[in-house]
C-alpha angles and dihedrals in degrees: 000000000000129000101261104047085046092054080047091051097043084050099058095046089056092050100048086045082104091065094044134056102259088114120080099206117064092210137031122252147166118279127234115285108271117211116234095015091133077071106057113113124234114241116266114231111262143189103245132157118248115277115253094222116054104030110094126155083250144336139207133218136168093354096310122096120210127210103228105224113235094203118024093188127131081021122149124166137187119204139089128310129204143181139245127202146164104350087062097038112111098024141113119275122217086260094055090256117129116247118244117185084210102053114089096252146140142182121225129176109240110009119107116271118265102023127152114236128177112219125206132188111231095208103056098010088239103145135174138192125243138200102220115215103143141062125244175346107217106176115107118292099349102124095186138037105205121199109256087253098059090044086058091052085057088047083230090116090097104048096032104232133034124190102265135182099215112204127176123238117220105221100236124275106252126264121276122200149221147187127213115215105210097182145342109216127176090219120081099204088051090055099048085051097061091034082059099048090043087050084056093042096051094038088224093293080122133053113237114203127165112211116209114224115189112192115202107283096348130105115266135272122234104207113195112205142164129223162310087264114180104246106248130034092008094046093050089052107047087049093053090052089056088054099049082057101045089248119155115222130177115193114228130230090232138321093328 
C-alpha cells in the first residue's frame, strides 16, 4: 500500500468513527470547568507543511464527496459554526493530531490541514483564531466545528451555533535583512571611533561592524555598518534614529 492510499484509508476510518464504536460516549457534552482557561492563548499563524494524513485529493462521507482546497489563501466563508467536546476529547484528528477540548482548534471540510482561520461571530463582532486539524461538520449548512474552548471565547458554547464569517490568515513571510553602511575611511582609528559612538547611539539594539576592504596595492578601507536589521518596523526605526542625530546611512543590497 503506498503512502498515499494508507493516509486515504486512515482518513476515511476516522470519518466514518462517528458511525462506529470507536467513541466511548454515545453523545457530545460540555467538559468540566478548567481553571485559568480566560487566559489560554490563540494560536499564532505559522508557516507548516501539509499534513500527511487528512489531505486527500477528495474525500467522501455519508454519501457527499468533498474536494479537499491546495492553497486556502485569499479564503473567506458565511454560514453556522458549531462545537465539539468531550466525546471527541482524547481522540485522533483527521490529521493524525490528538483532540483537546482546551487547544484553540477547529475542523472544516475542504481547507488544508492544518490552516489558521479567524473566526468571527456576525451577530457581536467577537471573533478567535484557530488553528484547523479535523474534518467536519458534516451536518446541513454548518461550514466550522469549533473546540469547546474556542467556542467559550465566542460565548456560542450554551446555545451550540452562532452565526460566524470564517477568513483565512496567511503566517508571515520571514524576515528579510539588511545592513546600513554609515562610512567608508582609510584610517582605522577614525573608524573605531565611529563604530564606538554608534554603538552609544544605538545603545547595542544594533549590531556595529567595520569590514576591511583591501584594494590591490592600496591602503585599506574601513567600512562602518550597521546590522543585520530585520526589513520593516526595525528598519524604519533605526533609520529614524539616524535622522534625529544627523547620521548618513546608505542601505545596502545584501551583505556587501
Amino acid at each position: 500500500m503506498t503512502t498515499q492510499w494508507a493516509a486515504l484509508a486512515a482518513l476515511v476510518l476516522i470519518l466514518t468513527g462517528c458511525a462506529t464504536s470507536r467513541y466511548q460516549h454515545q453523545h457530545d457534552f460540555t467538559p468540566p470547568p478548567k481553571e485559568g482557561w480566560q487566559q489560554l492563548t490563540e494560536p499564532t499563524p505559522k508557516t507548516e507543511p501539509r499534513s500527511v494524513l487528512g489531505n486527500p485529493d477528495s474525500y467522501e462521507v455519508l454519501g457527499q464527496r468533498y474536494q479537499v482546497m491546495r492553497e486556502a489563501h485569499p479564503y473567506s466563508e458565511e454560514g453556522i459554526a458549531s462545537w465539539y467536546g468531550m466525546k471527541f476529547h482524547g481522540h485522533q484528528t483527521s490529521n493524525g493530531e490528538t483532540y483537546d477540548v482546551y487547544a484553540f482548534t477547529a475542523a472544516h471540510k475542504t481547507l488544508p490541514l492544518p490552516s489558521y482561520v479567524r473566526v468571527t461571530r456576525l451577530d457581536t463582532g467577537a471573533n478567535v483564531v484557530v488553528r484547523v486539524n479535523d474534518r467536519g461538520p458534516f451536518h446541513q449548512g454548518r461550514i466550522i466545528d469549533l473546540s469547546y474552548v474556542a467556542a467559550k471565547r465566542l460565548d456560542m458554547h450554551k446555545q451550540g451555533t452562532a452565526p460566524v464569517r470564517i477568513e483565512v490568515l496567511k503566517p508571515p513571510e520571514p524576515h528579510s535583512v539588511r545592513w546600513l553602511q554609515v562610512a567608508a575611511l582609510s584610517d582605522a582609528q577614525a573608524a573605531a571611533r565611529l563604530q564606538q559612538r554608534l554603538q552609544t547611539t544605538l545603545q547595542q539594539r544594533w549590531p556595529v561592524t567595520i569590514a576591511e576592504h583591501k584594494p590591490s596595492e592600496q591602503r585599506p578601507i574601513h567600512r562602518v555598518r550597521i546590522g543585520p536589521v530585520k526589513e520593516g518596523q526595525d528598519l524604519e526605526q533605526l533609520q529614524e534614529l539616524l535622522r534625529r542625530e544627523n547620521i548618513s546611512a546608505i542601505v545596502l543590497a545584501g551583505h556587501q
